[in-house]
DRENROKE-363274 format. One record per residue (C-alpha): residue in three letters; x, y, z. Coordinates in steps of 0.25 Angstrom, whole numbers, padded with zeros to 4 digits, always signed. Each point is the difference from the previous one (the first is absolute). Layout:
AlaXYZ ...
This chain:
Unk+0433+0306+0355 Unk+0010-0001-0010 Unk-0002-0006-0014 Unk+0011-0009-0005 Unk+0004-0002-0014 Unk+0007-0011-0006 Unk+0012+0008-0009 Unk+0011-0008-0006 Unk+0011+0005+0003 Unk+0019-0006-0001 Unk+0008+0004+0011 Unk+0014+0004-0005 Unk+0013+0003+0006 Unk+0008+0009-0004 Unk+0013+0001+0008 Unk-0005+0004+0014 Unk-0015+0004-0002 Unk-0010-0007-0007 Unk-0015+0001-0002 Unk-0012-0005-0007 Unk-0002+0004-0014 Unk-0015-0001-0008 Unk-0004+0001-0013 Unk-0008+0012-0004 Unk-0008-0008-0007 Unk-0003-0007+0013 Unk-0004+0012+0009 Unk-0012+0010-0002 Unk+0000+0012-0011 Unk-0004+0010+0011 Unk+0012+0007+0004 Unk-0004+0002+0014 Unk-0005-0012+0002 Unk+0012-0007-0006 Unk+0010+0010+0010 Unk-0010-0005+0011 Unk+0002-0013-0003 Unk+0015+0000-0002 Unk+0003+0009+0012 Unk-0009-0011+0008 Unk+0009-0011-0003 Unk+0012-0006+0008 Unk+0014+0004-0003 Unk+0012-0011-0002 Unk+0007+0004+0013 Unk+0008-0011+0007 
C-alpha cells in the first residue's frame, strides 16, 4: 500500500505547460527521497 503525504504545492502556467511548484522547505532533506517524491507526483497536463 502506498503512503500519502500531504505537500503544499501552486499550480502555475506558463504559456503552454504548467505544473505544480513546492517549497523546499516543504519537502524532505533526503535527496532521494525527495526525487521519489517529486517524480511520484502528477504533472500539470491538459
Amino acid at each position: 500500500m502506498y503512503k500519502t503525504l500531504r505537500i503544499p504545492c501552486v499550480i502555475m502556467r506558463g504559456g503552454t505547460s504548467r505544473g505544480p511548484y513546492f517549497l523546499a522547505s516543504d519537502l524532505p532533506k533526503d535527496s532521494r527521497e525527495r526525487d521519489e517524491i517529486l517524480m511520484s507526483c502528477p504533472r500539470g497536463s491538459r
